[in-house]
Structures are given as C-alpha cells and as structure tokens.
N, C-alpha and C positions, 0 to 999 in steps of 0.2 A: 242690367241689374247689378247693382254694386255689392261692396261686400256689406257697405252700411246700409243699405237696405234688406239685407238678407239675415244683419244683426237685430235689425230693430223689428224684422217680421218675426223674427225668432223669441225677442223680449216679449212684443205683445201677446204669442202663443205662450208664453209660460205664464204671463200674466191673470191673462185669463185663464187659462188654465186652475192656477191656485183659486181664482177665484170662484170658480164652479167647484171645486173639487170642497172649500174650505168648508160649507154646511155639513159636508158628510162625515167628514174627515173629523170635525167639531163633536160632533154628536159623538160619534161613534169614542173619541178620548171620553169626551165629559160622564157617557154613561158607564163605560169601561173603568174610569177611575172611582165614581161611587160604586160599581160593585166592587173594587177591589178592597175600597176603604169597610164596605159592607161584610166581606170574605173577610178581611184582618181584624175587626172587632169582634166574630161570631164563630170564624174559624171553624168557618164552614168550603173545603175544598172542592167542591162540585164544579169539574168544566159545561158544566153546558148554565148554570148560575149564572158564570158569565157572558156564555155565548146567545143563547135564545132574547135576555134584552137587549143586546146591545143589537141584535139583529133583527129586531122590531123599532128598536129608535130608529137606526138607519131608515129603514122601510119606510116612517114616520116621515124623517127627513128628507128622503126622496121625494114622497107624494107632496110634502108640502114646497118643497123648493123646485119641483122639477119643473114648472111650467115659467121659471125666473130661469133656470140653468139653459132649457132650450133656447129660449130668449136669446141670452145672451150668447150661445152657439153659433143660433143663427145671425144676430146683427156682424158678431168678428168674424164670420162664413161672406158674407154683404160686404162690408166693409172690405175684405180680403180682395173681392172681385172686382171693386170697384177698382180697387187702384191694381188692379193687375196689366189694364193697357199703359199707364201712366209707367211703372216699372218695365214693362218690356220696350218704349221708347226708350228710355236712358241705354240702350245696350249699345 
C-alpha cells in the first residue's frame, strides 16, 4: 500500500464522513439560528429555549436521515473491503 493510497483512503473517509454528518450538522445550525434570531427580537434569555428544540430537530433529523446515513456507512464499509486484497498486492 502506498502512500497515495492511504491519502485517497483517508480523502474518501472524510468525504463521507461530511457527508453523513451534514443533515445533522445542518439542522442542528438552521434551528439554532432561528432561535437565536427569535432570543434577539423577544429577548427572552432562557438556555434551554435553545436547547430542547434544537434537540428535537436533531432527533427529527436522525430518524429521518438515518436509514440514508447507514446506507451510506455501510456501502464505504463494502467498498473499503473490497479493494483491500487489491491494496495489500501492491505491497
């Protein structure tokens, strides 16, 4: 295994990576900034204001993204194995 193999194993784990991560990650800003924008017109300081929806969206967007996120887990988990005899030849 070379080292540009071990570079472009590494690119596609971050790749993916962002890419599972970005639903959650998404929501959790998008609802996070309409309370804040909510908190700065009402000016209303209450930490859990913020906290309790933003951790029902999340929850939201778990349940609904999570059966795409495994998915795609598993195919780059497949995919990894596949070509793992193919990289241990090149040694």
């Amino acid at each position: 295994m070379s080292d540009a193999d071990v570079t472009d194993i590494a690119a596609q784990t971050m790749m993916v990576a962002a890419k599972v991560a970005a639903p959650i990650l998404l929501t959790a800003l998008l609802v996070g900034f309409l309370i804040s924008l909510f908190q700065a017109a009402t000016q209303i300081q209450e930490a859990t204001l913020s906290f309790v929806p933003k951790m029902i969206a999340v929850s939201l967007a778990l349940l609904v993204t999570g059966n795409w996120v495994l998915s795609e887990l598993v195919s780059f988990t497949q995919t990894l194995f596949d070509q793992l005899p193919a990289l241990l030849d090149r040694t």
